[in-house]
PAKEZA-217603 format. One record per residue (C-alpha): residue in three letters; x, y, z. Coordinates in steps of 0.5 Angstrom, whole numbers. Each point is the difference from the previous one (the first is absolute). Layout:
N
NODE   type      xx      yy      zz
NODE    ALA       X       Y       Z
...
END
This chain:
584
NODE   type      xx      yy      zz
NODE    UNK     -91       9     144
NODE    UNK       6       2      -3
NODE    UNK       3       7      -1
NODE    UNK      -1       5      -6
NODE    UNK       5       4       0
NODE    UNK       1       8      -4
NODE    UNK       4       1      -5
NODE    UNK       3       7      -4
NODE    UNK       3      -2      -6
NODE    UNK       4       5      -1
NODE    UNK       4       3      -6
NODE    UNK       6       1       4
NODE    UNK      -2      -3       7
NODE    UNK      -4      -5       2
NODE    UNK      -3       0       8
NODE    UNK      -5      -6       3
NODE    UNK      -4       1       6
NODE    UNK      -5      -4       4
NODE    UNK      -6       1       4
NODE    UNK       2      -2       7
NODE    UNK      -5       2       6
NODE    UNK      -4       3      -5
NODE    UNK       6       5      -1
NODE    UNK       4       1      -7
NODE    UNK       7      -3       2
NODE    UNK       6       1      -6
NODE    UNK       4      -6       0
NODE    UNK       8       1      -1
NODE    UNK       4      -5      -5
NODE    UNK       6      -5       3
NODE    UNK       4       6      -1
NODE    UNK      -4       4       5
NODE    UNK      -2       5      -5
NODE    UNK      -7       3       0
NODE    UNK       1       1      -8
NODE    UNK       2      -5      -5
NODE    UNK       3       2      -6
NODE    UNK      -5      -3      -6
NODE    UNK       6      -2      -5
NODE    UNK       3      -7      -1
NODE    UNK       6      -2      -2
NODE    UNK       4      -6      -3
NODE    UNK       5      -3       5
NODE    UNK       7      -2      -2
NODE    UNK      -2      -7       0
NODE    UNK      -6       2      -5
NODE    UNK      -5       0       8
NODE    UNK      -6       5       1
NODE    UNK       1       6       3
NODE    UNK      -5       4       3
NODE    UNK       0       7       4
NODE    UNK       6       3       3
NODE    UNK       5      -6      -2
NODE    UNK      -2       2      -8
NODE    UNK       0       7       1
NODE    UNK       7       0       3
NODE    UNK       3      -4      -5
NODE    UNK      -3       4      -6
NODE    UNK       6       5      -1
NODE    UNK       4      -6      -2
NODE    UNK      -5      -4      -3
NODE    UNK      -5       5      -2
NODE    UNK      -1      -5      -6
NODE    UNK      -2      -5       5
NODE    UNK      -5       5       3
NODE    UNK      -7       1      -1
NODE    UNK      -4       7       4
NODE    UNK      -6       3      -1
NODE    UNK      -3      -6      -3
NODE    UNK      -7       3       1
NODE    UNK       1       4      -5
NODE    UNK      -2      -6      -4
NODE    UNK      -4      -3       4
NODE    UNK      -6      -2      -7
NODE    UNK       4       0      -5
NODE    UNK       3      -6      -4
NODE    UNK       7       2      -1
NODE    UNK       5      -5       3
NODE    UNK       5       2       5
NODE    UNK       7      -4      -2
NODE    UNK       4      -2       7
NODE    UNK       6      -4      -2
NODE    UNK      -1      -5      -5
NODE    UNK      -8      -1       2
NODE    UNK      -6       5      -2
NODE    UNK      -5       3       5
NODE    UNK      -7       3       0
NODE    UNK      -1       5       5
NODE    UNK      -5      -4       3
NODE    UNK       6      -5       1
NODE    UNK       4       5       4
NODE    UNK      -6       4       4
NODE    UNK       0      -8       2
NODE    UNK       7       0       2
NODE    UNK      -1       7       5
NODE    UNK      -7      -3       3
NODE    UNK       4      -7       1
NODE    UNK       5       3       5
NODE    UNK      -5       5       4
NODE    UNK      -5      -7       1
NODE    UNK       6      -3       3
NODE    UNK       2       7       4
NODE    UNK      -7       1       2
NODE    UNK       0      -9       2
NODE    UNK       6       1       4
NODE    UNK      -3       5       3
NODE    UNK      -6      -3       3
NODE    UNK       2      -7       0
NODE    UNK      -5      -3      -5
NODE    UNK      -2      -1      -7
NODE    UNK      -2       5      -4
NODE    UNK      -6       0      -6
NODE    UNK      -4       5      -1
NODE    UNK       2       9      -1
NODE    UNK      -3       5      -2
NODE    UNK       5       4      -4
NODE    UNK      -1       7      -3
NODE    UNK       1       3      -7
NODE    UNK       0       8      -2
NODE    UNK      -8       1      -2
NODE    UNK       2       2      -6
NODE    UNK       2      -7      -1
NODE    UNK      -4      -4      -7
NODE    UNK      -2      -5       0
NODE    UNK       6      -4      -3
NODE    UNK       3       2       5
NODE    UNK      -4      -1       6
NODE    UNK      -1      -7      -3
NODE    UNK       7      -1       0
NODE    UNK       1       1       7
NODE    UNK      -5      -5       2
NODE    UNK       5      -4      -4
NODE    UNK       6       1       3
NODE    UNK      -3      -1       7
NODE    UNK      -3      -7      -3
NODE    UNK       7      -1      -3
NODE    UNK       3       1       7
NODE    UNK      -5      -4       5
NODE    UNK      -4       5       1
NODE    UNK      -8       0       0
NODE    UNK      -1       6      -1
NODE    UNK      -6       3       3
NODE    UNK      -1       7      -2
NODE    UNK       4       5      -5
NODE    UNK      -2       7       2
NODE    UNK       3       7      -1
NODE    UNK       6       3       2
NODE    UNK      -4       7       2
NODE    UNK      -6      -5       4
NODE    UNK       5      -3       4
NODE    UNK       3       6       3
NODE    UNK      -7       3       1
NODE    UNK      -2      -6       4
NODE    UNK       7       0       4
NODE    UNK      -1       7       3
NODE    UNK      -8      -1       1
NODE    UNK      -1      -6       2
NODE    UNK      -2       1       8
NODE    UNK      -3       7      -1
NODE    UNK      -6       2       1
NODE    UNK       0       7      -5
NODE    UNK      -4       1      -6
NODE    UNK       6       2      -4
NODE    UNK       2       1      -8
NODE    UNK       7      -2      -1
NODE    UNK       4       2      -6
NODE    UNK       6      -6       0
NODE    UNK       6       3      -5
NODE    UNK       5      -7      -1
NODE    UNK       7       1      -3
NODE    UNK       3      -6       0
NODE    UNK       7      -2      -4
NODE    UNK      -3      -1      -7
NODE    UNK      -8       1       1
NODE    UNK      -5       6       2
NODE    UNK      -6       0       3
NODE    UNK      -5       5       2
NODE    UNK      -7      -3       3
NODE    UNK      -5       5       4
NODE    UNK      -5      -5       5
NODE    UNK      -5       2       5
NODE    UNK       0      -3       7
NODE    UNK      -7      -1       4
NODE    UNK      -1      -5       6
NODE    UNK       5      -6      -3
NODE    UNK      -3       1      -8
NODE    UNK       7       3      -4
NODE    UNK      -3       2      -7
NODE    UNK       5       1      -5
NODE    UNK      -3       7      -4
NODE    UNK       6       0      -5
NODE    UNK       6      -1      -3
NODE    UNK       5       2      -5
NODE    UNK       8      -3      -1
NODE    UNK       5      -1      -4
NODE    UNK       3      -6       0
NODE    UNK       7       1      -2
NODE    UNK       2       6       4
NODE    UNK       4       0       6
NODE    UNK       6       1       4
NODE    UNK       3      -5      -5
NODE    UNK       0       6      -5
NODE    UNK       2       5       5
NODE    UNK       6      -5       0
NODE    UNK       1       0      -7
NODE    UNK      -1       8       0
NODE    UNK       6       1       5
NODE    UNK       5      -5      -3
NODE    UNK      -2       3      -8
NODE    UNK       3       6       4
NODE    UNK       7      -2       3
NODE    UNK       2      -4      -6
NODE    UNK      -2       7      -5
NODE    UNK       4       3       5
NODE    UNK       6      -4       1
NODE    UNK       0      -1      -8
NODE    UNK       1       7       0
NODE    UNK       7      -1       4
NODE    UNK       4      -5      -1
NODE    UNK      -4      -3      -7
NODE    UNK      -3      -7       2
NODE    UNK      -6      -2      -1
NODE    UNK      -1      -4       5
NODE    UNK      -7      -3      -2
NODE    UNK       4      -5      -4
NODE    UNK       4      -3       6
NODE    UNK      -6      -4       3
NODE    UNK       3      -1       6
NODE    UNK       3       7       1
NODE    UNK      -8       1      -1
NODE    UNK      -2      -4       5
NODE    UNK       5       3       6
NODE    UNK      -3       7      -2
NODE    UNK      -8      -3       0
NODE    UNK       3      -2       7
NODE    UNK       2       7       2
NODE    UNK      -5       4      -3
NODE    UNK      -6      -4       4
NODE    UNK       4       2       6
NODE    UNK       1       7      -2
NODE    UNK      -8       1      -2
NODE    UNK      -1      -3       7
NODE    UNK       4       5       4
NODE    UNK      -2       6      -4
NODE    UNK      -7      -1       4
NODE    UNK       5       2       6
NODE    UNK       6       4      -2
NODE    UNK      -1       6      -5
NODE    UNK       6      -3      -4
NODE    UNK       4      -7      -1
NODE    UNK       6      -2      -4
NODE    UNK       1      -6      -4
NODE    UNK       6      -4       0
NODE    UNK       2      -5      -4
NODE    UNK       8      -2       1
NODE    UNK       3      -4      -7
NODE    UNK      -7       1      -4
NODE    UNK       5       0      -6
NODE    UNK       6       1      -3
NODE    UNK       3       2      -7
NODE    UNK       8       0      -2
NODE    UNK       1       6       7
NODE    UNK      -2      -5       4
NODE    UNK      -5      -1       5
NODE    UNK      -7       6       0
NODE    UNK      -4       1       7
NODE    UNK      -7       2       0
NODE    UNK      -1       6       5
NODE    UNK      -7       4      -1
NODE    UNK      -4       5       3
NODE    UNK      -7      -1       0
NODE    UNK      -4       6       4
NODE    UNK      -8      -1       2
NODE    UNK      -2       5      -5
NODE    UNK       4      -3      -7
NODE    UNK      -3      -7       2
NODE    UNK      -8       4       2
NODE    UNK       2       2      -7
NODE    UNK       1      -7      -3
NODE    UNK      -7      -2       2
NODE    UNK      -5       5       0
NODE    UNK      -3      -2      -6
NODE    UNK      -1      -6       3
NODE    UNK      -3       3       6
NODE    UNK      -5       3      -4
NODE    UNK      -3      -5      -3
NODE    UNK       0      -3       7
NODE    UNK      -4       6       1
NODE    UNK      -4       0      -6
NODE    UNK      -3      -7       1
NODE    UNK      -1       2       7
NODE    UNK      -5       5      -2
NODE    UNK      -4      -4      -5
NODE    UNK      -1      -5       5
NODE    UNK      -4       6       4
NODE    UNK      -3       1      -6
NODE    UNK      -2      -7      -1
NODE    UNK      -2       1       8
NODE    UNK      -4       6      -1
NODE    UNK       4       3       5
NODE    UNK       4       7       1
NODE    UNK       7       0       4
NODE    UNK      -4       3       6
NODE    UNK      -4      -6       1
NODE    UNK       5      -6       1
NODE    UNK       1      -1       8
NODE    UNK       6      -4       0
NODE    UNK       6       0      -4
NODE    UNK       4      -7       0
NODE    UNK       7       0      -3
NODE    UNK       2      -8      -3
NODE    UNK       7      -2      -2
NODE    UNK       7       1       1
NODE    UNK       0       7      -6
NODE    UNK      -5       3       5
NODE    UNK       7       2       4
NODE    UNK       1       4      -5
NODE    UNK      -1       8       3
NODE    UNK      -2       2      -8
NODE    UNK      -5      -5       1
NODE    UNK      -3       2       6
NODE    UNK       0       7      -2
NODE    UNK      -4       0      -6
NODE    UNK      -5      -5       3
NODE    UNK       0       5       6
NODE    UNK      -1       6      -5
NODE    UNK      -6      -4      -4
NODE    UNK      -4      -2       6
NODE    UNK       2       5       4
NODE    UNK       0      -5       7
NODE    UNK       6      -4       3
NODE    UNK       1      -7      -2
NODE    UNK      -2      -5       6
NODE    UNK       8      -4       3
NODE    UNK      -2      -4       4
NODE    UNK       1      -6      -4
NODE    UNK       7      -2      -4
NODE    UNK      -2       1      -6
NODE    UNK       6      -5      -2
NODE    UNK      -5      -5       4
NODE    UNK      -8       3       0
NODE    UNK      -2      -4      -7
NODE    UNK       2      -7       3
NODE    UNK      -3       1       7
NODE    UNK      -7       3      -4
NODE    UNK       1      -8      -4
NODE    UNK       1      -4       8
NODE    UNK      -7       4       1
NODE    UNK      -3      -2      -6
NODE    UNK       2      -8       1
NODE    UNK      -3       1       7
NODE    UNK      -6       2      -3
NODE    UNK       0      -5      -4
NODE    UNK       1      -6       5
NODE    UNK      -4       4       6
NODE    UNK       4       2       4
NODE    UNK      -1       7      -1
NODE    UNK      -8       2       0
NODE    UNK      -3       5      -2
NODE    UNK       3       4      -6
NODE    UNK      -2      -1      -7
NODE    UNK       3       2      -6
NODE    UNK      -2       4      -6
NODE    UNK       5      -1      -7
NODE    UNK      -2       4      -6
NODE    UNK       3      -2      -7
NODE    UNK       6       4      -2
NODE    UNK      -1       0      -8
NODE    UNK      -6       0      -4
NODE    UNK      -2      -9      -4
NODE    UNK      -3      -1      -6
NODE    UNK       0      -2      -7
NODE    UNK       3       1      -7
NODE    UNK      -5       2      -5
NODE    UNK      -1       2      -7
NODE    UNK       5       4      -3
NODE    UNK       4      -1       6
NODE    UNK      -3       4       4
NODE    UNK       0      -1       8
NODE    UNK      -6      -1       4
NODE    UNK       0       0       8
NODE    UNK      -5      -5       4
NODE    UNK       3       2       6
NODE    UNK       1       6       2
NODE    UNK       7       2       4
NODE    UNK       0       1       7
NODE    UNK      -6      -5       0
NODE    UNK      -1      -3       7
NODE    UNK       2      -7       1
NODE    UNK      -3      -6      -1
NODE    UNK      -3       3      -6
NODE    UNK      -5      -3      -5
NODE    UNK      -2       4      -7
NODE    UNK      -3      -2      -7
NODE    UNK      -2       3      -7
NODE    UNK      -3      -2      -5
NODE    UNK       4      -1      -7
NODE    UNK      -3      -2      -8
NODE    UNK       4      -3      -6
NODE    UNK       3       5      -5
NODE    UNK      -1      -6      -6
NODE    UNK      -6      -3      -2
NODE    UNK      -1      -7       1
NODE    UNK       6       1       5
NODE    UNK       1      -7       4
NODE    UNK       6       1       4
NODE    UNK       2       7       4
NODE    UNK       7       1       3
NODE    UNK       0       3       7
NODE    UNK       7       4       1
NODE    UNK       0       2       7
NODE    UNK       4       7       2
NODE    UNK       2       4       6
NODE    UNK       1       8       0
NODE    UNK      -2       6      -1
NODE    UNK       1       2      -8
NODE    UNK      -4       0      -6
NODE    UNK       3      -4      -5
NODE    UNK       1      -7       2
NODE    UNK       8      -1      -1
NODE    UNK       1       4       4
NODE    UNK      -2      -3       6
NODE    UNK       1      -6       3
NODE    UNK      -2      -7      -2
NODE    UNK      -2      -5       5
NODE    UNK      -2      -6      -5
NODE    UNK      -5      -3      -5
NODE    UNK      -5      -4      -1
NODE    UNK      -5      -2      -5
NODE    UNK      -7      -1       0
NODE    UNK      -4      -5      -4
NODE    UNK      -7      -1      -3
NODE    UNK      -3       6       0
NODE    UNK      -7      -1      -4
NODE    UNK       1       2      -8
NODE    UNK      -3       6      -1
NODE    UNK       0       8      -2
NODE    UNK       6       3       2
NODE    UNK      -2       5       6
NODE    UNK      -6      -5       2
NODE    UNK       4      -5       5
NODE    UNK       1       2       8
NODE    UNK       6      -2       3
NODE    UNK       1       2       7
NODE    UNK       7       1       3
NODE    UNK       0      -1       7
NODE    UNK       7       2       4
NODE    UNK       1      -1       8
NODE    UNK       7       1       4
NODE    UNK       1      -4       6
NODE    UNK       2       3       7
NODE    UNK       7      -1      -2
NODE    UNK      -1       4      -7
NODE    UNK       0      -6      -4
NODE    UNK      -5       1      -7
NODE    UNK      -6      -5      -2
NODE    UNK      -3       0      -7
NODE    UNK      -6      -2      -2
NODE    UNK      -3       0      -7
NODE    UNK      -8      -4      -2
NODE    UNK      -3       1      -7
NODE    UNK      -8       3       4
NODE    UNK      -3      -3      -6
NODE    UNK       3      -9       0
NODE    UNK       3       2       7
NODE    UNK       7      -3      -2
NODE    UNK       5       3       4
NODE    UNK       9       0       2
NODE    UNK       3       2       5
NODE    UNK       7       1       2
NODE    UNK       3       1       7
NODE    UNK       6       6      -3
NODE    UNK       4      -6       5
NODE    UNK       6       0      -4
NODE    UNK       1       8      -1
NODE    UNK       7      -2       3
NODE    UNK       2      -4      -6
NODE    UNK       1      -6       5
NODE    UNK      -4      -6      -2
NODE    UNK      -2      -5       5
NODE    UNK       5      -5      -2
NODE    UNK       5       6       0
NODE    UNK      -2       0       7
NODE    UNK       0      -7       2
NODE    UNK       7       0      -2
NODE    UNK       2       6       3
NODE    UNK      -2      -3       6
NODE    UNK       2      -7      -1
NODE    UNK       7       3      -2
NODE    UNK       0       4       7
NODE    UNK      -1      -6       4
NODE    UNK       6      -4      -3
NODE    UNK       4       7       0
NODE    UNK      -1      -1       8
NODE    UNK       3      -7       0
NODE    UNK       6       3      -4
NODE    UNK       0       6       5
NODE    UNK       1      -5       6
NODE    UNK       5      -3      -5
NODE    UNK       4       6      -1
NODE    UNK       0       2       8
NODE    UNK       3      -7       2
NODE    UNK       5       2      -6
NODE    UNK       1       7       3
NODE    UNK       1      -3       7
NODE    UNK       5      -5      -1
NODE    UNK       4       5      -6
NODE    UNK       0       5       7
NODE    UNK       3      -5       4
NODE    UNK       5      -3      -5
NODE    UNK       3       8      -1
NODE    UNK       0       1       7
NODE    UNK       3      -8       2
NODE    UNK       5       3      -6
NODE    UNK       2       6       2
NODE    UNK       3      -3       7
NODE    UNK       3      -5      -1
NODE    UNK       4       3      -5
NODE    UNK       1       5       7
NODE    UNK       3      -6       3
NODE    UNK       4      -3      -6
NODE    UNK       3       7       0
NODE    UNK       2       1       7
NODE    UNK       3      -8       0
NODE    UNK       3       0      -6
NODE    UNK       6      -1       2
NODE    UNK      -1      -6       3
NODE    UNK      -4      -3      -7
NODE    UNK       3      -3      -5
NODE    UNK       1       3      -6
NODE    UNK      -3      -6      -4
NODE    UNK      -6       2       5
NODE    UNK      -1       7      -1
NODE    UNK       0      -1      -7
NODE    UNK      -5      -5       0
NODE    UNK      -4       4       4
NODE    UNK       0       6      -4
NODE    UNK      -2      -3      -6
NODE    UNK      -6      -3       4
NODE    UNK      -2       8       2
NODE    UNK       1       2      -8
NODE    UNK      -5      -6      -2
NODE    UNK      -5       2       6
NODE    UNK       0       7      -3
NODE    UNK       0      -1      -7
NODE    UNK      -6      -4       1
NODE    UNK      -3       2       6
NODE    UNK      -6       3      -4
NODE    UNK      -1      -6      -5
NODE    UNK      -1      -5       5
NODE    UNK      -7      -4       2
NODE    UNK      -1      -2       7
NODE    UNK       3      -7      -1
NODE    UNK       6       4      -2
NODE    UNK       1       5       6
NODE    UNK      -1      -5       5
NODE    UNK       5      -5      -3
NODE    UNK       6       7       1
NODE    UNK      -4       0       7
NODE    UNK       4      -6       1
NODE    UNK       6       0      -3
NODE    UNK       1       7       3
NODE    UNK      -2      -3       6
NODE    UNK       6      -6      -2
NODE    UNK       6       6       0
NODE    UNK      -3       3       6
NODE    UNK       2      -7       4
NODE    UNK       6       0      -5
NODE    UNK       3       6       2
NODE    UNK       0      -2       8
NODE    UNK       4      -6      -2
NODE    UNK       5       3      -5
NODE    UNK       0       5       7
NODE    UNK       1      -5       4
NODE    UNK       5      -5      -4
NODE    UNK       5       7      -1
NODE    UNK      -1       2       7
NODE    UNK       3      -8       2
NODE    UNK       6       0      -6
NODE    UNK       2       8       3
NODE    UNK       0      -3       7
NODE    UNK       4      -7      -2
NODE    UNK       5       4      -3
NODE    UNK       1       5       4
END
């Protein structure tokens, strides 16, 4: 049986985990890190770069550097990185591709199935979109499941206690909000509620709108139009917000963030704990509004939650702990890092699901109301919110014309009236219904939602029994062509990933042999001729004009002329050292 692995998609950071004696272990990257950064970048040689390599090198190529990608994980827009254009499923994939091979470096083995998780607030095209993006990456994915569950999961898993466990999860771009009822292995997930673009990102952007007001009231720059100068302060700002959780004020330096005709401007700013509390209590409160519909949801009152589970590293923040602290009147469990609590509940999850953990069941709840469009535009739930998963609900419809033949089926997600102002999931039509009276004909409308949260939709005239189907399978706006590409592009980018080490071994090797033989060439100088050294010059001026442009065939060629002027060198050596002495 191959391992399936646990992954937290994140926003900002990504973590992987796996089951090991049916323990949850968190698995560190190549770099040793626990975290890795879910950004991905484009190299000088127009390679891939995933993780802390992409992150590091945004602040000079911030064009050339994509974060918080899951922001628009469902949506169709393309996402420009160098002269090609990606969909978000595309560079969610190109995140997943490096923590598979972490996670197969780490155990020694090939690596095909995961559990990968997504805020419960998550659509339908979102959620399909995952699944894509682990598809496209090599990944059988065996499970999505929601953020808030996998954390409940890690920190009950193992105990005996009946409990009801409210989990309150920011993370980088998302917050989630689940209350789940524990009882001998059962995890039953009673509510949610979330936001799905609200998160330390905006705090970040809060923070940053700050400085640059500030430093624009001094010296007169706009320093939002310089994108490299934006860049070093994103940097700055996220360290700062990350030490006010600690210290009650930090400063903000940036040396030569600009420059006008007096020369170069300093950026040097204090920042206090409140004046950043400050910045994001609105959206703390929203945070503790939607914490408080999801008990109502639950129908529980504050006093009746057991337990208090923080999830994601803005969680850190003291604001956000004594606003939760208030509302629930209880402390929040830290026994888990809440960095690493979500990947850990997804390993658990995947030993569940491959047998190596027994004895747990897990209960989901749909977090936003499916149905259809009707006449007059009107939106019309089949599913209601917060229904448990795997689900299956029908209703019955009519015809609004007579002799009508054809009906449209507009399947929707959310909680509004009117139907534009939901969410459009796909359509699909209808055919053959009997000729009669308008309001006469039956059609039945049945909706089913997978254990992964995936919608089914079914439609049959009660009457002739004609029916149409449709698996909302392409939510992601990825076709199965698109994804059989996608893949087929990957396993050829692999073999011109091999490529590219082989080029940048042999570059590596070239510089350094370079650079010491130059060395040499200084030291004995004076026993060369000057014709050779000439030659030789020109020799290290080619190497480092072209040393980038160059195949493999091209950098082994140089290999061996390097290696013709290293033997050379000992010659012209040996032969001044013979005419010194004969004419000494």
């Amino acid at each position: 049986m191959s391992y399936a692995i646990g992954i937290d998609l994140g926003t900002t950071n990504s973590v992987l985990a796996v089951l090991e004696n049916e323990e949850p272990v968190v698995i560190t990257n190549k770099r040793g890190e626990r975290l890795t950064p879910s950004v991905v970048g484009l190299g000088k040689n127009n390679e891939i770069l995933v993780g802390r390599i992409a992150k590091n090198q945004s602040i000079i190529s911030g064009d050339n550097t994509i974060c918080s990608i899951k922001r628009q994980m469902g949506l169709s827009d393309k996402i420009k990185l160098g002269s090609r254009e990606y969909s978000p499923q595309e560079i969610s994939a190109f995140i997943l591709s490096k923590i598979k091979q972490d996670a197969e470096e780490y155990l020694g083995k090939e690596i095909t199935e995961a559990v990968i998780t997504v805020p419960a607030y998550f659509n339908d095209n979102q959620r399909q979109a995952t699944k894509d993006a682990g598809k496209i990456a090599g990944l059988n994915v065996l499970r999505i499941i929601n953020e808030p569950t996998a954390a409940a999961l890690a920190y009950g898993t193992g105990k005996d206690t009946e409990a009801t466990i409210l989990v309150y999860d920011l993370g980088g771009g998302t917050f989630d909000v689940s209350i789940l009822d524990m009882a001998d292995g059962v995890f039953q997930v009673l509510s949610t509620a979330g936001n799905n673009h609200l998160g330390g990102d905006d705090f970040d952007q809060a923070l940053m709108d700050l400085i640059c007001k500030q430093f624009y009231e001094k010296e007169n720059i706009d320093s939002t139009r310089d994108k490299m100068a934006c860049q070093k302060l994103r940097e700055e700002v996220e360290k700062a917000k990350i030490a006010l959780s600690e210290l009650e004020s930090v400063e903000i330096n940036v040396p030569f963030i600009s420059a006008d005709e007096k020369g170069p401007k300093h950026l040097n700013i204090q920042v206090t704990r409140q004046q950043f509390g400050d910045l994001i209590e609105e959206y703390i409160d929203e945070t503790i509004a939607l914490t408080e519909k999801a008990l109502q949801d639950a129908h529980l009152e504050p006093d009746e939650i057991d337990k208090v589970v923080l999830v994601g590293g803005s969680t850190r923040i003291p604001l956000v702990t004594e606003r939760v602290k208030q509302l629930l009147a209880r402390e929040p469990e830290r026994g888990i890092n809440p960095d690493e609590v979500v990947a850990m509940g997804a390993a658990i999850q995947a030993g569940i699901l491959q047998g190596e953990k027994t004895g747990i069941v897990l209960v989901d709840v749909t977090p936003l109301s499916l149905g259809i469009e009707i006449d007059g535009g009107i939106f019309i739930p089949i599913i209601e919110r917060n229904s448990t998963v795997p689900c299956s609900f029908k209703k019955i419809f009519t015809t609004i014309s007579d002799n009508q033949r054809v009906v449209e089926i507009h399947v929707m997600q959310g909680e509004r009236t009117r139907a534009e102002e939901n969410i459009s999931l796909g359509k699909f039509q209808l055919s053959g219904i009997r000729t009669a009276k308008k309001g006469e004909p039956r059609i039945e409308v049945e909706f089913s939602i997978d254990v992964d949260g995936i919608v089914h939709v079914s439609a049959v005239d009660m009457d002739t029994q004609v029916n149409q189907k449709i698996e909302i399978s392409n939510a992601s706006n990825l076709s199965d062509e698109e994804i059989k590409r996608i893949i087929e592009e990957g396993i050829k980018k692999k073999e011109d990933d091999v490529l590219y080490l082989e080029k940048m071994k042999l570059q590596k090797e070239l510089s350094e042999k370079c650079k010491k033989l130059n060395e040499e060439f200084a030291k004995n100088s004076a026993l060369l001729s000057d014709t050779f050294i000439e030659d030789f010059k020109n020799f290290l001026d080619k190497v480092s004009s072209n040393i980038n442009e160059w195949d493999l065939q091209s950098l082994e060629e140089t290999l061996e002329t390097l290696e013709f002027y290293s033997k050379e060198l000992q010659v012209e050596q040996e032969k001044m050292e013979n005419d010194s002495e004969m004419a000494g």
